[in-house]
C-alpha positions in Angstrom: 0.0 0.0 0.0 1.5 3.2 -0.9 1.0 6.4 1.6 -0.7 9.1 -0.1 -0.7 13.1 1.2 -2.9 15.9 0.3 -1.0 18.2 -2.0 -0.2 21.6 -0.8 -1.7 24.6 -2.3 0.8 27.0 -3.4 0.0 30.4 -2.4 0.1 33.5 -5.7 3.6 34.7 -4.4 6.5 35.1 -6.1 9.7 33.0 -5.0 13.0 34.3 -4.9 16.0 32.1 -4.9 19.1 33.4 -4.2 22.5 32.1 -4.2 23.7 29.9 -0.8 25.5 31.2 2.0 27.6 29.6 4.7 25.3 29.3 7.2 22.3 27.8 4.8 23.5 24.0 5.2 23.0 24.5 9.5 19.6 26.0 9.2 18.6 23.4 6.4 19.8 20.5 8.7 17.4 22.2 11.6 14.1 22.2 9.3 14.5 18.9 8.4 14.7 17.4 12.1 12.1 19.6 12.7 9.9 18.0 10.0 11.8 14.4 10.7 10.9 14.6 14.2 7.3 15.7 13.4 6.5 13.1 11.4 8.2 9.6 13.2 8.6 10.8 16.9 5.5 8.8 18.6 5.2 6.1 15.9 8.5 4.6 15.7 10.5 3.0 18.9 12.6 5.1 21.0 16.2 3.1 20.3 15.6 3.9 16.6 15.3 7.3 17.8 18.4 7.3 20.1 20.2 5.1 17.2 19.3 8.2 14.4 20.6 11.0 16.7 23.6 9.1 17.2 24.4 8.5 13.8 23.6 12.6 13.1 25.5 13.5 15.8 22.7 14.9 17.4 22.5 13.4 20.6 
């Protein structure tokens, strides 16, 4: 069975990319354990937790 997700409506504003900076990679690493820990904390055992902030050297 294959998870499905509503889609995300896109609000009409304009996006602006710009070019990296140094500090982008840190704040990009903090959305996405944000978003990781929003979605798997609660549903998935506690040593796989421990085990994944390990490995990112998070712990």
């Amino acid at each position: 069975m294959v998870a499905t997700y509503p889609r995300m409506s896109i609000p009409d504003h304009a996006v602006t990319l710009r070019p990296g900076r140094p500090d982008d990679p840190q704040v990009i690493a903090e959305i996405w354990q944000h978003g990781w820990n929003d979605r798997h904390l609660g549903y998935i055992p506690d040593d796989l937790v421990a085990a994944r902030m390990q490995e990112s050297g998070r712990n």
